[in-house]
VMD Tcl script that builds the backbone (N, CA, C; Angstrom):
set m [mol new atoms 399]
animate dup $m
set s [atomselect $m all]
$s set {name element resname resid chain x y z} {
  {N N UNK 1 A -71.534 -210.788 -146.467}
  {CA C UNK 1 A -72.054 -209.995 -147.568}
  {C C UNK 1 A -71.626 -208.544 -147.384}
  {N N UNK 2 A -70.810 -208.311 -148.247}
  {CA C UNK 2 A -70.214 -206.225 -148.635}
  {C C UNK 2 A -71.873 -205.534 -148.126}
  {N N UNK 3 A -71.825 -204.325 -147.325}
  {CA C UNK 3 A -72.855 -203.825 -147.683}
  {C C UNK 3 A -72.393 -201.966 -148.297}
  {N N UNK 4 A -73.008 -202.059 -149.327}
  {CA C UNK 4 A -72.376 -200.928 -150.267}
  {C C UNK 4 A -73.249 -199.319 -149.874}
  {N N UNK 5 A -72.864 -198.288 -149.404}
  {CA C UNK 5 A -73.297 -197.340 -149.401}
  {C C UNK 5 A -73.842 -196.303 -150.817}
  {N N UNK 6 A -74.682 -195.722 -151.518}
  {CA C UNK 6 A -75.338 -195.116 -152.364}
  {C C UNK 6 A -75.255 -193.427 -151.505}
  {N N UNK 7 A -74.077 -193.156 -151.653}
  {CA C UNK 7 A -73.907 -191.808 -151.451}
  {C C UNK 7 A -75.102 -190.737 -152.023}
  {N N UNK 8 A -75.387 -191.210 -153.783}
  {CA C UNK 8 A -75.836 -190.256 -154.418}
  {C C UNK 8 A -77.445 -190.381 -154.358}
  {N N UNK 9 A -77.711 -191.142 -152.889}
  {CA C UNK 9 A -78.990 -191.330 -153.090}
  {C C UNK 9 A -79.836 -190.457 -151.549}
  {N N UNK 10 A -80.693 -190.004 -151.738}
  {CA C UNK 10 A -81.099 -189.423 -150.755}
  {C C UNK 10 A -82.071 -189.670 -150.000}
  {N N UNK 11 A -81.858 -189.974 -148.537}
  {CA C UNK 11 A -82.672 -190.514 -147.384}
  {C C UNK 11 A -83.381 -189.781 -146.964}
  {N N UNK 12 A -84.826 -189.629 -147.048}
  {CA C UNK 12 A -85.411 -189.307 -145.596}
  {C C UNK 12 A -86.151 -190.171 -144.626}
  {N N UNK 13 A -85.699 -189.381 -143.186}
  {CA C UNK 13 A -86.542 -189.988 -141.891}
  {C C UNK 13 A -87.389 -189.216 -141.309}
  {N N UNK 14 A -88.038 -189.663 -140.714}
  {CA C UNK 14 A -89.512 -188.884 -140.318}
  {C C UNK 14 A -89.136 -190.237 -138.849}
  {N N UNK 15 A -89.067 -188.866 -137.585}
  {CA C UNK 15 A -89.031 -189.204 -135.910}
  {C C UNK 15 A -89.524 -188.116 -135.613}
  {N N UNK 16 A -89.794 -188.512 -133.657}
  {CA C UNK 16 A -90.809 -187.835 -132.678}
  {C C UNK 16 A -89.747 -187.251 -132.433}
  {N N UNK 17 A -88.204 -187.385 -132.059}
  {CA C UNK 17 A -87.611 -186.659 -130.848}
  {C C UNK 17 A -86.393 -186.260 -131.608}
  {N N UNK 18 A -85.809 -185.662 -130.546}
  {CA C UNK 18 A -84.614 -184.874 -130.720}
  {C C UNK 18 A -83.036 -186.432 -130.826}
  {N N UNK 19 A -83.937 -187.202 -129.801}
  {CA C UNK 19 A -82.873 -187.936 -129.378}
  {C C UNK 19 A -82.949 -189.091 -130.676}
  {N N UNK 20 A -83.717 -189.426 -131.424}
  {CA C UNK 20 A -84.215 -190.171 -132.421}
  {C C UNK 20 A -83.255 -189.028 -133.309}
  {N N UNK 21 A -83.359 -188.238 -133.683}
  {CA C UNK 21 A -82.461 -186.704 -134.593}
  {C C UNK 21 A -81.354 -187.520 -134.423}
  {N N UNK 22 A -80.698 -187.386 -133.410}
  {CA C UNK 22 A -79.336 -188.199 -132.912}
  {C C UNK 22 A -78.805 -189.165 -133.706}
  {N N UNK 23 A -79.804 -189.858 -132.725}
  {CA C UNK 23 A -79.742 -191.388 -133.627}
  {C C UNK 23 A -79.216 -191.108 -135.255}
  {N N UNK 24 A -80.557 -190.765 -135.802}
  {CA C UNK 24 A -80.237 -190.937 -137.231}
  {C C UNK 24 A -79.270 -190.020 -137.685}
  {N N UNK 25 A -79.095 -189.212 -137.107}
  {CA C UNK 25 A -77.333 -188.080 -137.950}
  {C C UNK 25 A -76.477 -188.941 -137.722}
  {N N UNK 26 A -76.613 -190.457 -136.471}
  {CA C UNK 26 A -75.597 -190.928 -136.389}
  {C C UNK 26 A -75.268 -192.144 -137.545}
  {N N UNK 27 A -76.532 -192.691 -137.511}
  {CA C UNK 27 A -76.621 -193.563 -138.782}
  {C C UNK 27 A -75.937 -193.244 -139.806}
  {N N UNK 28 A -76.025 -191.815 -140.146}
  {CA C UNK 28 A -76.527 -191.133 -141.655}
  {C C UNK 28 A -74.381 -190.520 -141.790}
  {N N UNK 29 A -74.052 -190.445 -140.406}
  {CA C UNK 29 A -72.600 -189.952 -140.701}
  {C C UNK 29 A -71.871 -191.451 -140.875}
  {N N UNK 30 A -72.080 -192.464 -140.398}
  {CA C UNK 30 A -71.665 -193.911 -140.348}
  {C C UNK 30 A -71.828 -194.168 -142.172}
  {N N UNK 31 A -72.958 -194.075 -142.508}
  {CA C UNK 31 A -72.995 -194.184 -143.954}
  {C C UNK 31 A -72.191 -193.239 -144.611}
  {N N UNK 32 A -71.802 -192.349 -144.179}
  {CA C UNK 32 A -70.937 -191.364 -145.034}
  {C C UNK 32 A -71.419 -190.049 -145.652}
  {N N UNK 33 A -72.548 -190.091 -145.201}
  {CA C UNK 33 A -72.774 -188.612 -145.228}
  {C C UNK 33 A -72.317 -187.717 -145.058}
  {N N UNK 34 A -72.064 -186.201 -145.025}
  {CA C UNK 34 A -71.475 -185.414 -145.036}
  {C C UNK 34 A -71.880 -184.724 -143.736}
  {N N UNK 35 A -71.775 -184.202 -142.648}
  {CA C UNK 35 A -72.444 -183.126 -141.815}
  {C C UNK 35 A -73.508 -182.154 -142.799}
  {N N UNK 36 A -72.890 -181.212 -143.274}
  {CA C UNK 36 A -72.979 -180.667 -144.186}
  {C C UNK 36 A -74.127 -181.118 -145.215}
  {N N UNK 37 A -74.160 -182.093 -145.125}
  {CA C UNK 37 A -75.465 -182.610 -146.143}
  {C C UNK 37 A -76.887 -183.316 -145.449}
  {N N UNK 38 A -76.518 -183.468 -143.966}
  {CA C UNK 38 A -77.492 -183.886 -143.508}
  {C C UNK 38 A -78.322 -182.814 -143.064}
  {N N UNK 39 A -79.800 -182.644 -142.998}
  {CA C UNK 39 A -80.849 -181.601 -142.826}
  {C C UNK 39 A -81.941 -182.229 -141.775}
  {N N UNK 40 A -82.301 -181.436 -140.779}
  {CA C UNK 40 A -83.249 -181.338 -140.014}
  {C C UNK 40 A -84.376 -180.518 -140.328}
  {N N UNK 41 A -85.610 -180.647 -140.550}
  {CA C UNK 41 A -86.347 -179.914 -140.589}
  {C C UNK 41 A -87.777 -179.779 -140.077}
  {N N UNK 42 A -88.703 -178.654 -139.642}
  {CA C UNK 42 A -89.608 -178.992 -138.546}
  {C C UNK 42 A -90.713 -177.745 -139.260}
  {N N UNK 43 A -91.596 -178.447 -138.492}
  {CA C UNK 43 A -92.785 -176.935 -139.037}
  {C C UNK 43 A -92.395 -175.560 -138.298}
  {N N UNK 44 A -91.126 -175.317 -137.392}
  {CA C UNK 44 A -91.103 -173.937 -136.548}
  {C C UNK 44 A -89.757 -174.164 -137.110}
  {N N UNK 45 A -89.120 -172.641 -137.576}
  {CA C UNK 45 A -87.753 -172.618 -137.793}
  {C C UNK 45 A -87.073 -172.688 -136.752}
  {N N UNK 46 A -87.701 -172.117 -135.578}
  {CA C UNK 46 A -87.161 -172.041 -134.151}
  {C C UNK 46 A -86.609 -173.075 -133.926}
  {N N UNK 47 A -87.503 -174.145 -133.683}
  {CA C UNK 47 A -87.399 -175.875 -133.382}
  {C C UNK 47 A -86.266 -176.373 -134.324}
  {N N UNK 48 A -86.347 -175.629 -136.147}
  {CA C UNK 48 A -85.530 -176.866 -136.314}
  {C C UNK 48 A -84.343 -175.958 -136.177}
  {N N UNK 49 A -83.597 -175.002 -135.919}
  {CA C UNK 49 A -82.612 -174.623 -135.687}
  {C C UNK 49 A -81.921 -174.663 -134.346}
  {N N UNK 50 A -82.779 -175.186 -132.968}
  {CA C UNK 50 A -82.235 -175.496 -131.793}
  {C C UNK 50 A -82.066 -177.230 -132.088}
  {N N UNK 51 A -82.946 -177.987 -132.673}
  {CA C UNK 51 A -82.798 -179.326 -132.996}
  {C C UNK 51 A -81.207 -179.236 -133.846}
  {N N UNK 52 A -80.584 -178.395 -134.660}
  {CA C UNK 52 A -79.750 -178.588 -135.705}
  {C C UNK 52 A -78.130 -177.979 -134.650}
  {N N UNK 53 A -78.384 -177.060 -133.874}
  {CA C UNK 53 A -77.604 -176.868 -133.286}
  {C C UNK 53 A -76.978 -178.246 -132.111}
  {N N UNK 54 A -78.310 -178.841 -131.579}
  {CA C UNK 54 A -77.780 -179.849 -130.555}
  {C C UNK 54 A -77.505 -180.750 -131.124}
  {N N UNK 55 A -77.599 -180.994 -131.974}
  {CA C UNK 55 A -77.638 -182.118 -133.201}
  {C C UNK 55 A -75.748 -181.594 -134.533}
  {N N UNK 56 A -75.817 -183.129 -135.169}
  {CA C UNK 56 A -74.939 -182.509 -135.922}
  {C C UNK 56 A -74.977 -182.509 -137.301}
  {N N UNK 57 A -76.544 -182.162 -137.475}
  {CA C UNK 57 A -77.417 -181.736 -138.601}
  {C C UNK 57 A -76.811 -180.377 -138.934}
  {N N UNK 58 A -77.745 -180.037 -140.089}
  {CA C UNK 58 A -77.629 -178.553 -140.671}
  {C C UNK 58 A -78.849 -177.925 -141.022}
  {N N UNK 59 A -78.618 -177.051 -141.430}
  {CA C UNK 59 A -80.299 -176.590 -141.661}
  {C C UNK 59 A -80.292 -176.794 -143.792}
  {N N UNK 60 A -81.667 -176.394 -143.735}
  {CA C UNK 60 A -81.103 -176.168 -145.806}
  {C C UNK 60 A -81.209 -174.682 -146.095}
  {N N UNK 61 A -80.669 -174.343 -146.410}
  {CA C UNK 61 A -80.008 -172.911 -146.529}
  {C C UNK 61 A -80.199 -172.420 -147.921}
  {N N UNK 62 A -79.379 -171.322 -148.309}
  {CA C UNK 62 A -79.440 -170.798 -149.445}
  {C C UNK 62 A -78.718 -171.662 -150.929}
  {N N UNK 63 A -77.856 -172.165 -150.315}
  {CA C UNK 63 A -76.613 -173.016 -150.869}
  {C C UNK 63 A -77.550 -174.290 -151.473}
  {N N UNK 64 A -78.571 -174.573 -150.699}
  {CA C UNK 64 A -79.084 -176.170 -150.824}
  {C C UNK 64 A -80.092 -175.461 -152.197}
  {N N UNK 65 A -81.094 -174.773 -151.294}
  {CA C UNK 65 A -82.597 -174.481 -151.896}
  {C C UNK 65 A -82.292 -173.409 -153.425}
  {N N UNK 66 A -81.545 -172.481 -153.376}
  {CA C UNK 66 A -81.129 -171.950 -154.337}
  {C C UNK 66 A -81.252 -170.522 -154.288}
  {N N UNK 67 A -81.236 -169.608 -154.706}
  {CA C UNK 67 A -81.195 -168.456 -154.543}
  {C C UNK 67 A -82.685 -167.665 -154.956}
  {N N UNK 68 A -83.222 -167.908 -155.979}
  {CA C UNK 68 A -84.982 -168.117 -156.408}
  {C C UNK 68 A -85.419 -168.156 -155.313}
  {N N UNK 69 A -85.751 -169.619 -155.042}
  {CA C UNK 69 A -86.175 -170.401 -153.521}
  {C C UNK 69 A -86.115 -169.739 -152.576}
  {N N UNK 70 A -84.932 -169.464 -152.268}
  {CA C UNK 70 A -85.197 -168.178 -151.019}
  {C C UNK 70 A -85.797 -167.119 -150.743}
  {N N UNK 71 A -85.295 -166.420 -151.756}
  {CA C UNK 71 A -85.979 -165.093 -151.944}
  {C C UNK 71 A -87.758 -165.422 -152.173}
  {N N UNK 72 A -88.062 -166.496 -153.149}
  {CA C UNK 72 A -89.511 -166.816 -152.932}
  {C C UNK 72 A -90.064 -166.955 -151.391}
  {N N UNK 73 A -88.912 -167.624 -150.799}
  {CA C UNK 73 A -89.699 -168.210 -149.555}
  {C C UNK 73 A -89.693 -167.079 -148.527}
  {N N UNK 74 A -89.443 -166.049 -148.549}
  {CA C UNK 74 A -89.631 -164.850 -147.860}
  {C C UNK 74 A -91.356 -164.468 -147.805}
  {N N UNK 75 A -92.175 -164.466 -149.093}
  {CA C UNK 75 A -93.662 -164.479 -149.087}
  {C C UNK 75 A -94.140 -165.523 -149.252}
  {N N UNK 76 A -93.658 -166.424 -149.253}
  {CA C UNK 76 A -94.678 -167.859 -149.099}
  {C C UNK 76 A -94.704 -167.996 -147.173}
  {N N UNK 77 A -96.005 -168.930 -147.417}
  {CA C UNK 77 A -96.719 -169.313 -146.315}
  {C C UNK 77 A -95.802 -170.428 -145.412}
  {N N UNK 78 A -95.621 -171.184 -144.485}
  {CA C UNK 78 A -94.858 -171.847 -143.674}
  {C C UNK 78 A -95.013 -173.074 -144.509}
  {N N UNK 79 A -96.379 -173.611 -144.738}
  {CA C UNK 79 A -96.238 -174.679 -145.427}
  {C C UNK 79 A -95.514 -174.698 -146.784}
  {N N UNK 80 A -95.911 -173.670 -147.365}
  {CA C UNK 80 A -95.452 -173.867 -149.034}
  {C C UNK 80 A -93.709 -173.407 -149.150}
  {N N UNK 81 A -93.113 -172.845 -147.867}
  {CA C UNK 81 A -91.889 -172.736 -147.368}
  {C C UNK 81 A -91.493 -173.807 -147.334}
  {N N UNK 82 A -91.830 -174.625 -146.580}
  {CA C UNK 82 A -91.548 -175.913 -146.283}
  {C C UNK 82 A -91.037 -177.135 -147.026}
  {N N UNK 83 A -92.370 -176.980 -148.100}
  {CA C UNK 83 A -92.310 -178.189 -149.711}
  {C C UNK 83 A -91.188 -177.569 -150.579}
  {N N UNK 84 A -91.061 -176.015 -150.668}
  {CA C UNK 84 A -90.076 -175.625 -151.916}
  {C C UNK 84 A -88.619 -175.983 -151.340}
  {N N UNK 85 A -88.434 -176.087 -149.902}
  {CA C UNK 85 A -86.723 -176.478 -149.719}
  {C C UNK 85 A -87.249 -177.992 -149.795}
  {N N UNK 86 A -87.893 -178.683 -149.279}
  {CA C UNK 86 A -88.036 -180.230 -149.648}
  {C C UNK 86 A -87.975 -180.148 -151.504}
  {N N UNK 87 A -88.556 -179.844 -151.988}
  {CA C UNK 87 A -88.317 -179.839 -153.387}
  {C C UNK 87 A -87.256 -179.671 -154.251}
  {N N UNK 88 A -86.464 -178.528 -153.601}
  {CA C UNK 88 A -85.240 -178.299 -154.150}
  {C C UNK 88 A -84.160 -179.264 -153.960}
  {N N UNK 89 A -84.480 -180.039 -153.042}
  {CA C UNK 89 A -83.704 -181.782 -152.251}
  {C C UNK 89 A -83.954 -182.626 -153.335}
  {N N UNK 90 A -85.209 -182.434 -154.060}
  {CA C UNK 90 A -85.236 -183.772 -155.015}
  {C C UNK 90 A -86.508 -184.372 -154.528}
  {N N UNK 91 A -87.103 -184.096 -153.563}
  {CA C UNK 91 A -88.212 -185.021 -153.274}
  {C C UNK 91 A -89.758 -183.893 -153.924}
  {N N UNK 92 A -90.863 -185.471 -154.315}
  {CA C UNK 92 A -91.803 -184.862 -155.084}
  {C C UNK 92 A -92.676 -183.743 -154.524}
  {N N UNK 93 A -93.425 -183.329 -155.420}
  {CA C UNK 93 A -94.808 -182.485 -154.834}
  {C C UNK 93 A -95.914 -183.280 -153.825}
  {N N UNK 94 A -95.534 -184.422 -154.676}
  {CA C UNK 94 A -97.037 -185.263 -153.558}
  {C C UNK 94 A -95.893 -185.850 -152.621}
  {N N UNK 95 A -95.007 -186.119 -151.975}
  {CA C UNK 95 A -94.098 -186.722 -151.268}
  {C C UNK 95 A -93.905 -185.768 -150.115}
  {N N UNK 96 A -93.167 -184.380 -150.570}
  {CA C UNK 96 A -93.427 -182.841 -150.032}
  {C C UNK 96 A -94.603 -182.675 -149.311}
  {N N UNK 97 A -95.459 -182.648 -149.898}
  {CA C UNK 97 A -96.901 -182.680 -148.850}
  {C C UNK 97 A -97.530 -183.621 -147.743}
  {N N UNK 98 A -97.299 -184.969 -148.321}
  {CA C UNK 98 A -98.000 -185.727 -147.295}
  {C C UNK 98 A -96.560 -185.293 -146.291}
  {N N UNK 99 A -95.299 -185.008 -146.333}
  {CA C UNK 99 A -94.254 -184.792 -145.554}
  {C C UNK 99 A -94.831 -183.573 -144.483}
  {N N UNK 100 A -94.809 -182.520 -145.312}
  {CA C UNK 100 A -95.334 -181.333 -145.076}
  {C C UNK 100 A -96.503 -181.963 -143.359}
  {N N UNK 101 A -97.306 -182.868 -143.984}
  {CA C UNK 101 A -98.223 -183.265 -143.268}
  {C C UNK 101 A -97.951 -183.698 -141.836}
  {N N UNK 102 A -96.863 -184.918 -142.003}
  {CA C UNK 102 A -96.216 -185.237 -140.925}
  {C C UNK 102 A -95.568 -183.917 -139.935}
  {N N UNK 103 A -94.813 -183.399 -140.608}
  {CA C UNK 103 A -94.178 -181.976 -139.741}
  {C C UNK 103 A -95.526 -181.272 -139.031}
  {N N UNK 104 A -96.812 -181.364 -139.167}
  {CA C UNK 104 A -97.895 -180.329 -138.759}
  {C C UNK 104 A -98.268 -181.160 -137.509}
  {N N UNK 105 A -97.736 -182.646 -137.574}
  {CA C UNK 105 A -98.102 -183.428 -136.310}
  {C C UNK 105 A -96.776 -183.518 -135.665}
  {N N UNK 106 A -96.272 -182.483 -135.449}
  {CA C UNK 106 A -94.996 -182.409 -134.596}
  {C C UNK 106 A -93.846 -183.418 -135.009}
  {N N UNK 107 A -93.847 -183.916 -136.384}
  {CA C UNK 107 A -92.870 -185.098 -136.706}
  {C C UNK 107 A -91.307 -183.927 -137.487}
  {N N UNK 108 A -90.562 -184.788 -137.023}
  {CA C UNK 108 A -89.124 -184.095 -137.414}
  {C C UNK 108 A -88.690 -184.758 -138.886}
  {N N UNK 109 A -88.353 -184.029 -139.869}
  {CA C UNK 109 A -87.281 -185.060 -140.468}
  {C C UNK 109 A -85.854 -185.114 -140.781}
  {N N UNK 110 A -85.278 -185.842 -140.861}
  {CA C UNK 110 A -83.846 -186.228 -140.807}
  {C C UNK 110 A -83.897 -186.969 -142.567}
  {N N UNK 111 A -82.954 -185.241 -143.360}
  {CA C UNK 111 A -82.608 -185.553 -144.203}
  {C C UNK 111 A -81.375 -185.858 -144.883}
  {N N UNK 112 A -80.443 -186.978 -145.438}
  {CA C UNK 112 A -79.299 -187.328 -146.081}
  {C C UNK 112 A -79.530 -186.725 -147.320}
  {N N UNK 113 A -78.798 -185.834 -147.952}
  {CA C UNK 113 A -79.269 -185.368 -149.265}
  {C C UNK 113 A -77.697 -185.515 -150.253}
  {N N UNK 114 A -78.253 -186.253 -151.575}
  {CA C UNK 114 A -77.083 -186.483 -152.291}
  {C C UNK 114 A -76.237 -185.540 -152.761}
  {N N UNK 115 A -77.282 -184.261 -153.152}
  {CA C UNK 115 A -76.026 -182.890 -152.681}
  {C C UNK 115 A -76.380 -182.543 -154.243}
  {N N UNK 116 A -77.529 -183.196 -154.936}
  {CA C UNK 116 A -77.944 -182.782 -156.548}
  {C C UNK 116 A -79.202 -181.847 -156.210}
  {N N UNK 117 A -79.180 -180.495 -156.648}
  {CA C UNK 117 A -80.107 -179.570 -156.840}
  {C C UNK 117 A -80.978 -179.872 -157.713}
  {N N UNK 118 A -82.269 -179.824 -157.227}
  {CA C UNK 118 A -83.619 -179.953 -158.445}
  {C C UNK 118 A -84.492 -178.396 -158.137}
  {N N UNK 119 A -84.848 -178.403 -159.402}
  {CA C UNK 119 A -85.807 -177.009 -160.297}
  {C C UNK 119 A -87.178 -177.701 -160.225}
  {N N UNK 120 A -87.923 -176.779 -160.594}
  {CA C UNK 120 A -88.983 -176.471 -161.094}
  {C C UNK 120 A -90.010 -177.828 -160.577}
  {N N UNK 121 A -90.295 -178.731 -161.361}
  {CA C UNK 121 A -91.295 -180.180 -161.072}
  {C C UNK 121 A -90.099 -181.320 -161.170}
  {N N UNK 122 A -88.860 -180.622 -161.328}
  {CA C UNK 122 A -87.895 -182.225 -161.343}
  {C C UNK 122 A -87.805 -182.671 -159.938}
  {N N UNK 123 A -87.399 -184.019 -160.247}
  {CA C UNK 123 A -87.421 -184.223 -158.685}
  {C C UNK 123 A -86.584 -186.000 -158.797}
  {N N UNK 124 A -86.558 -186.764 -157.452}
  {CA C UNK 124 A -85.186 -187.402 -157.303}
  {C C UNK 124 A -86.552 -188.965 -156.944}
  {N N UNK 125 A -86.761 -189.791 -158.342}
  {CA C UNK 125 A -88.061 -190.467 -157.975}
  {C C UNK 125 A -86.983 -191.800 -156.855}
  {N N UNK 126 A -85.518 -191.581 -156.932}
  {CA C UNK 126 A -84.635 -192.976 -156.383}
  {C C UNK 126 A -84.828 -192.797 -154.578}
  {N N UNK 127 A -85.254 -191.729 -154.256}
  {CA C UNK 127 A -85.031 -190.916 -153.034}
  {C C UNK 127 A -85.867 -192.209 -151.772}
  {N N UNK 128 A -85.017 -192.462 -150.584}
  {CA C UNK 128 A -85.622 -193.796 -149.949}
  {C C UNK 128 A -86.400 -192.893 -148.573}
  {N N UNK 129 A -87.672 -193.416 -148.607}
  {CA C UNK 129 A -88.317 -192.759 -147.383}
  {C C UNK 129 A -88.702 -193.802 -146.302}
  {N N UNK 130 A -88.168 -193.676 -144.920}
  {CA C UNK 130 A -88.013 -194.284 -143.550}
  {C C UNK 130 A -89.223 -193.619 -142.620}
  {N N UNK 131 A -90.072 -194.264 -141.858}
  {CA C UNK 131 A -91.120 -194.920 -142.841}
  {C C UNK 131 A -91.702 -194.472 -143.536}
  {N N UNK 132 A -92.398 -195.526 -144.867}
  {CA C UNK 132 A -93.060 -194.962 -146.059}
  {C C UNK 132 A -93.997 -195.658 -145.543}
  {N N UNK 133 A -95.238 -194.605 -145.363}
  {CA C UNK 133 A -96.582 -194.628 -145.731}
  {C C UNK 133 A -97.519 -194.938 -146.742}
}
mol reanalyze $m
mol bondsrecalc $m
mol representation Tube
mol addrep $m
């Protein structure tokens, strides 16, 4: 049986470790992901930018989240930092949060992102979450 890759569809994983990070950038480049499109992200920027460096993740940046987004996320709070670059990925408000949630219990996630920018309340309902709760 072919097994067909969905480039335009966007993965997230939710792991404990760095070495689990691994793992799945490795998965996630095997599927064809881009470097470049894969995202690490953590409740400490610190964390996820030493995780993204040892790793061959990226962070989400200005390019991903948008130029708004950024500049918003300069006075927003860590959490609500957090949901607006998950948001700008395509994933929901209530998806974003219980996420949000996981990251406050030290959980990492490892994101494949199809590389489509979302606004305002749009969002990406095709988006596959590893594990879903």
């Amino acid at each position: 049986m072919e097994h067909v890759n969905n480039l335009s569809t966007t993965k997230v994983r939710i792991v404990d470790s760095i070495t689990e990070v691994q793992e799945q950038v490795r998965l996630f480049q095997n599927e064809g992901y881009l470097n470049e499109n894969i995202f690490v992200l953590t409740h400490d920027k610190d964390r996820t930018s030493r995780i993204a460096d040892k790793t061959d993740a990226a962070t989400i940046g200005i390019s991903e989240e948008g130029l708004g987004t950024a500049i918003a996320n300069i006075f927003r709070s860590t959490g609500n930092e957090l949901r607006a670059k998950m948001r700008s990925l395509g994933i929901s408000k209530i998806e974003a949060e219980r996420l949000e949630a996981e990251m406050d219990l030290d959980k990492v996630l490892v994101i494949a992102w199809s590389g489509t920018e979302y606004f305002g309340e749009e969002y990406d309902p095709a988006i596959y979450y590893y594990p879903y709760f």
